[in-house]
C-alpha positions as CSV (number, residue, x, y, z in Angstrom):
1,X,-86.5,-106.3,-96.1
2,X,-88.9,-104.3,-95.0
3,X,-88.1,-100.7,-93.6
4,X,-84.4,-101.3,-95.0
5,X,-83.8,-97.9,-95.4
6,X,-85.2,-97.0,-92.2
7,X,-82.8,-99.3,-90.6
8,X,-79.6,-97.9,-92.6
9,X,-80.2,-94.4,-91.2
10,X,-81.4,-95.6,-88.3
11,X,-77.5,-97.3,-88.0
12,X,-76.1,-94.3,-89.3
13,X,-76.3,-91.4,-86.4
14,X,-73.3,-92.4,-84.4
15,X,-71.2,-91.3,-87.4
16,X,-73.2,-88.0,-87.8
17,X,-72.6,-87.4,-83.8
18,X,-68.8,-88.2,-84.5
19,X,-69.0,-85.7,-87.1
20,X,-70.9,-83.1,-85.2
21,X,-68.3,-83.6,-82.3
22,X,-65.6,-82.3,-84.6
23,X,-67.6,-79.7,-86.3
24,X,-68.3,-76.3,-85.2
25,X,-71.8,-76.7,-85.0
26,X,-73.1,-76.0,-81.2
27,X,-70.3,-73.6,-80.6
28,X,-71.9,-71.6,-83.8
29,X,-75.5,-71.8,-82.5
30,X,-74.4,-70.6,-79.2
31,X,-72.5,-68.2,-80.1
32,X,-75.6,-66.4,-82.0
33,X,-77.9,-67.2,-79.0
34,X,-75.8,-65.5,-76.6
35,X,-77.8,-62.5,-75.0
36,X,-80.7,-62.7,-77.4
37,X,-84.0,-63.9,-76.0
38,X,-85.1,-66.7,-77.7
39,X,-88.2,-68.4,-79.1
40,X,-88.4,-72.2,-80.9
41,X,-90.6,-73.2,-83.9
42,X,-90.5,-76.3,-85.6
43,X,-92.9,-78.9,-87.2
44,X,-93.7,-82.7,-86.9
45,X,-89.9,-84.2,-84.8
46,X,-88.9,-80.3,-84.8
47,X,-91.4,-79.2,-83.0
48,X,-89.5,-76.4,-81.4
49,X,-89.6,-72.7,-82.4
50,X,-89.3,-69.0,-82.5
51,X,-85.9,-66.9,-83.5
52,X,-84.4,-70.1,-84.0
53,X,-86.0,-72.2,-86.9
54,X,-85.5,-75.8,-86.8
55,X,-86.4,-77.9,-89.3
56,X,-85.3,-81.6,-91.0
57,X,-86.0,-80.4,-94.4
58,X,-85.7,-76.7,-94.4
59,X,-89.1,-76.7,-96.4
60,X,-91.9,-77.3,-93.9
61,X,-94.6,-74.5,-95.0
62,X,-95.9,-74.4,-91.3
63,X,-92.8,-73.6,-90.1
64,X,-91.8,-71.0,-92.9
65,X,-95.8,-69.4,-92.5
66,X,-94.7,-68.7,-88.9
67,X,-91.5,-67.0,-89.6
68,X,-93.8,-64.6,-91.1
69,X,-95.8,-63.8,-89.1
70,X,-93.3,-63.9,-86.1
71,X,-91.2,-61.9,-88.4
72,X,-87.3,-61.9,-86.1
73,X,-84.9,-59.8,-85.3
74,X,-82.8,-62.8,-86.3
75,X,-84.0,-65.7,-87.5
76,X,-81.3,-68.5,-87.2
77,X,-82.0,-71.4,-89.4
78,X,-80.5,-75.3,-87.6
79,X,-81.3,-78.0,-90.7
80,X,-80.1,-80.5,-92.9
81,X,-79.9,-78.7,-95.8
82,X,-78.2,-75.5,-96.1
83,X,-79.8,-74.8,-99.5
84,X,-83.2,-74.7,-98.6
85,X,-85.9,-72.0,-98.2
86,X,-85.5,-71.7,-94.7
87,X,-81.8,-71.4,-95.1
88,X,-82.2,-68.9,-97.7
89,X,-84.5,-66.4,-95.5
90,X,-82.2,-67.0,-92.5
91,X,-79.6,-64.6,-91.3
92,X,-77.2,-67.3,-89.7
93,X,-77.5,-70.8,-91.1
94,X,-76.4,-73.7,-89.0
95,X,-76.4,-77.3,-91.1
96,X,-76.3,-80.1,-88.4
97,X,-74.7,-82.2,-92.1
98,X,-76.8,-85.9,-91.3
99,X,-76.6,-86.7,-94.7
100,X,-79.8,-87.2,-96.9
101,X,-82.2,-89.0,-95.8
102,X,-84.4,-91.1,-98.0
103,X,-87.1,-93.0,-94.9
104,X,-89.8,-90.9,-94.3
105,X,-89.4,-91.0,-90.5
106,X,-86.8,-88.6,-89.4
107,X,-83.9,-90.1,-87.9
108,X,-80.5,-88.9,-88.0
109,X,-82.0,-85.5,-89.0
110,X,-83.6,-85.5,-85.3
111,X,-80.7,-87.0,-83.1
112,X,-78.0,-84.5,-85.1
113,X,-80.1,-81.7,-83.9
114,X,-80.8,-82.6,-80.5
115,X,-76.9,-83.1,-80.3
116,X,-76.4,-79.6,-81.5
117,X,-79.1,-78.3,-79.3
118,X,-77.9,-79.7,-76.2
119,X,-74.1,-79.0,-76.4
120,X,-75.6,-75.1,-77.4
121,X,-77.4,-74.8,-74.5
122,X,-74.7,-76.6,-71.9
123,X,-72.0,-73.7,-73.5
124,X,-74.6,-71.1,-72.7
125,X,-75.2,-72.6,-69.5
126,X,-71.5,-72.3,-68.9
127,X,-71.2,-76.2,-67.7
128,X,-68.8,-78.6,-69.5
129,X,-70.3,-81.9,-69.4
130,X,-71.6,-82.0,-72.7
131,X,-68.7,-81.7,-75.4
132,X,-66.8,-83.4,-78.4
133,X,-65.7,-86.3,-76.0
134,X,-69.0,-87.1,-74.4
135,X,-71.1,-86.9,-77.6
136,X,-68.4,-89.2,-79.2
137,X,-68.1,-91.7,-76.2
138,X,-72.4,-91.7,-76.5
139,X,-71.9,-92.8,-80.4
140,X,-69.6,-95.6,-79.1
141,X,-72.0,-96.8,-76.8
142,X,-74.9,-96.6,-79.5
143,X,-72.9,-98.3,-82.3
144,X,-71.5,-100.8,-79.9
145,X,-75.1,-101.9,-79.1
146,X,-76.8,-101.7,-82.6
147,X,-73.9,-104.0,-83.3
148,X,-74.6,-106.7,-80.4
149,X,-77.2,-109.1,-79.4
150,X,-78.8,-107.0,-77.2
151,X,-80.8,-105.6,-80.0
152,X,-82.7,-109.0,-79.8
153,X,-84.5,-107.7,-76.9
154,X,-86.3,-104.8,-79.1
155,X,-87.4,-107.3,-81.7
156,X,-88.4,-109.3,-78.7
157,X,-91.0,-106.6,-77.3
158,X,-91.6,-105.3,-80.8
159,X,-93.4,-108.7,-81.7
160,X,-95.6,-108.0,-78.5
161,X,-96.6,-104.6,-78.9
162,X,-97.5,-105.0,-82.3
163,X,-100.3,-107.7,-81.5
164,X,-101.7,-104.6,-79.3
165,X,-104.3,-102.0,-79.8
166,X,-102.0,-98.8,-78.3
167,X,-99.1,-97.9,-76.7
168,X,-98.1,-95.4,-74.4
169,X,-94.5,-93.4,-73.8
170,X,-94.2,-91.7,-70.8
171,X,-91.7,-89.7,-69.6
172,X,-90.4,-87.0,-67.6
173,X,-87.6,-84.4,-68.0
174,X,-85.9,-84.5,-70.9
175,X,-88.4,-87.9,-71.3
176,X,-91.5,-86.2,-72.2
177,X,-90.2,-84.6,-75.6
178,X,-88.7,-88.2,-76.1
179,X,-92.2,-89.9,-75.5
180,X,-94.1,-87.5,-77.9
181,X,-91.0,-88.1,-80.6
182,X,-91.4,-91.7,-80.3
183,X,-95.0,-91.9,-80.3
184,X,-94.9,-90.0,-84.1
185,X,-92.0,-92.5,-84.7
186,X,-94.3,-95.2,-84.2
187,X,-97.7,-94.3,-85.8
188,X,-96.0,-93.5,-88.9
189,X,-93.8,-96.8,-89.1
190,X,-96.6,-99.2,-87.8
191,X,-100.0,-97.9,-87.7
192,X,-100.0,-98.6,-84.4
193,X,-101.7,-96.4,-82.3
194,X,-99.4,-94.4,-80.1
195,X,-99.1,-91.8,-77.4
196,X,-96.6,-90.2,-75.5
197,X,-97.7,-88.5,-72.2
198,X,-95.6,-86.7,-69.1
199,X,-95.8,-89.6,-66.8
200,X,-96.6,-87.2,-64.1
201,X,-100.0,-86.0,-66.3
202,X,-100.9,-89.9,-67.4
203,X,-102.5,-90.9,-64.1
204,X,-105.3,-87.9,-64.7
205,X,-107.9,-89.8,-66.5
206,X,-105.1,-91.6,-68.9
207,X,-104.6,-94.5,-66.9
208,X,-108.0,-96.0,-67.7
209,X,-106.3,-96.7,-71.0
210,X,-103.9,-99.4,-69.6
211,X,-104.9,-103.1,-69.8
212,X,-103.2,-106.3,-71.4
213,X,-104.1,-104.7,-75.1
214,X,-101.9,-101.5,-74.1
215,X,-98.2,-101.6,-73.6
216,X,-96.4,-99.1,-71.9
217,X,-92.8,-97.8,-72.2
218,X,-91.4,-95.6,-69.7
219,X,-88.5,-93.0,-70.4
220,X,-86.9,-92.4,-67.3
221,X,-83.0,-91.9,-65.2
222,X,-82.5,-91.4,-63.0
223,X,-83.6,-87.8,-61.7
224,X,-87.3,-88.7,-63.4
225,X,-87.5,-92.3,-62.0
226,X,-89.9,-91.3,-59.2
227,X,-92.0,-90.1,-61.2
228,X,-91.8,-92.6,-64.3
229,X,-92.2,-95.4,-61.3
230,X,-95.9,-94.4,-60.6
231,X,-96.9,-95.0,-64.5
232,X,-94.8,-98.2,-64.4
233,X,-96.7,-99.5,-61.7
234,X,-100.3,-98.8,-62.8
235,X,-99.3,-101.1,-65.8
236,X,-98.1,-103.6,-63.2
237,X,-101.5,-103.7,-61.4
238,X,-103.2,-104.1,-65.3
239,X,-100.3,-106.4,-66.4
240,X,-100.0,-104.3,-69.3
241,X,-97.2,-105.4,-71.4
242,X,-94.1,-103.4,-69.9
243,X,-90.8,-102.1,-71.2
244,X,-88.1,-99.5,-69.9
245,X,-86.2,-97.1,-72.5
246,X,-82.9,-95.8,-70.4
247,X,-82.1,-97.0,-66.8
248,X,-82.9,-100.1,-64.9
249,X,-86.2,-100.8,-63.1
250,X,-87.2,-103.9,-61.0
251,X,-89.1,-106.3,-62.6
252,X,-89.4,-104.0,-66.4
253,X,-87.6,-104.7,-69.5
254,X,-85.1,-103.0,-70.4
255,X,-84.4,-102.0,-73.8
256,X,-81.3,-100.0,-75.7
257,X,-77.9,-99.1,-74.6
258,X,-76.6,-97.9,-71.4
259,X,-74.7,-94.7,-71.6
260,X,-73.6,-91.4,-69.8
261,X,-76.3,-88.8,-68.7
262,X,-74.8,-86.0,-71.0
263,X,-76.2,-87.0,-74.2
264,X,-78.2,-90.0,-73.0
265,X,-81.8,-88.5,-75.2
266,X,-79.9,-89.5,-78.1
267,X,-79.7,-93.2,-76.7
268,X,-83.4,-93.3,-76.0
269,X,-84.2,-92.1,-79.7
270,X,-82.4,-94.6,-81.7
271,X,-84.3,-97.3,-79.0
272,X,-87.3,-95.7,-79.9
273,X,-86.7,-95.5,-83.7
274,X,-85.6,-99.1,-83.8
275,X,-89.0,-100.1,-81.7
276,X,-90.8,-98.5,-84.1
277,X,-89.1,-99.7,-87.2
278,X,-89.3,-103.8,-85.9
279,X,-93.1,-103.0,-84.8
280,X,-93.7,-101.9,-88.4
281,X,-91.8,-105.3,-89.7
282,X,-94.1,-107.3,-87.3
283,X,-97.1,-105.5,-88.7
284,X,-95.9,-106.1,-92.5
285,X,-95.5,-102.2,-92.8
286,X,-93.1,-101.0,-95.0
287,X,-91.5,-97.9,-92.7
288,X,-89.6,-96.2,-95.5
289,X,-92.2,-95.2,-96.9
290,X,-95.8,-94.9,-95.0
291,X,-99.0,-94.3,-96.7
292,X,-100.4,-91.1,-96.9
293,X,-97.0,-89.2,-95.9
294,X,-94.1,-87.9,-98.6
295,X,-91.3,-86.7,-97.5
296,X,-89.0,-83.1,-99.2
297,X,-85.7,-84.9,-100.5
298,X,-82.5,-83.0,-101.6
């Protein structure tokens, strides 16, 4: 089947969260961030940066040209491989362990760092929502729906979008990362054009793009769903085809599983990456491996 082993690792993250949970990993990364000011780099779906290096492979050039020039104090190194050249310039490597990964869209890769990143930052924060038991009951709640017929509905509006000429994520919060991640997700599995925007930017001249050719998927809970509603409802008015990725809105549909607000980005991913994939399959694409794009293996 097409995509198949986009689909496997796709399937996979709950199991890497699980293992994250009872790993080390975010009370590490904390523990090095504590009183250090702080700066993100990363390339492609690690697009972060600065004293902390993120990357999937631990090869991107970009990202290692940067180091450079940025040149550190302390350069702290969060990747899935713990051999790699970024690993090996770092002075404290944490591995978030997602196993190889063979597709060339990032999946696990993405959704194990996010889980380390967010745990990190609610230790630094002091606040103790995010934790083992929270990122474990999330990878219940993901498996449980992979594994149910709910899934249907993401084939369902994965066969509509892929008879269109765009589509747009928009988010806001925590969303707006999610909507550029997915938009990536879905040019390279499809071909489709995609865009993610900050829903509270995309009615500033980006609105003309909605019509019954453009689908539009909004990222929202419920502190952003104020603003997600006023993107949602310009598609309305251009009967745009219309999905939701998160919590309930009248008259949208909703797609992927319902879970707690602590790790509920990682929830919206694996929607996203499974949207992605089945638009792909309705396109005839093959997603593991997309033209034009290789992919630094282990």
């Amino acid at each position: 089947m097409l995509g198949a082993q986009l689909e496997r690792e796709i399937r996979e993250q709950p199991a890497v969260w699980r293992r994250l949970a009872a790993s080390s990993a975010a009370r590490d990364l904390a523990r090095h961030l504590r009183g250090r000011d702080v700066v993100l780099i990363g390339s492609g779906s690690s697009l972060f940066a600065a004293t902390i290096a993120l990357s999937q492979s631990g090869r991107s050039s970009d990202v290692l040209d940067a180091i450079e020039i940025l040149a550190p104090d302390c350069l702290i190194a969060l990747t899935n491989d713990g051999s790699a050249p970024l690993a090996e310039r770092a002075d404290v490597v944490v591995d978030v362990a997602a196993g190889r990964e063979r597709a060339v869209p990032a999946t696990k890769s993405v959704t194990g760092m996010c889980a380390v990143l967010l745990w990190s930052a609610a230790l630094l924060g002091g606040r103790s929502e995010r934790g083992a038991a929270t990122l474990c009951r999330t990878a219940d709640d993901v498996e449980g729906w992979l594994a149910s017929a709910a899934v249907e509905a993401v084939v369902g509006a994965a066969m509509r979008i892929a008879c269109c000429r765009s589509l747009i994520f928009a988010g806001a919060g925590y969303g707006v990362p999610v909507a550029y991640e997915l938009a990536l997700k879905v040019k390279e599995s499809s071909y489709l054009h995609a865009e993610g925007f900050a829903a509270g930017e995309f009615r500033h001249g980006s609105a003309a793009l909605l019509d019954r050719d453009c689908a539009l998927v909004g990222i929202l809970d419920e502190p952003s769903r104020p603003i997600v509603a006023r993107p949602l409802e310009e598609a309305r008015r251009t009967q745009s085809p219309l999905y939701s990725i998160g919590a309930e809105e009248d008259g949208v549909t909703r797609l992927g599983p319902l879970t707690g607000p602590s790790f509920n980005t990682l929830a919206w991913l694996v929607t996203g990456q499974l949207l992605a994939l089945e638009v792909g399959r309705a396109r005839s694409i093959d997603s593991d491996a997309p033209r034009g794009l290789t992919k630094y293996l282990r």
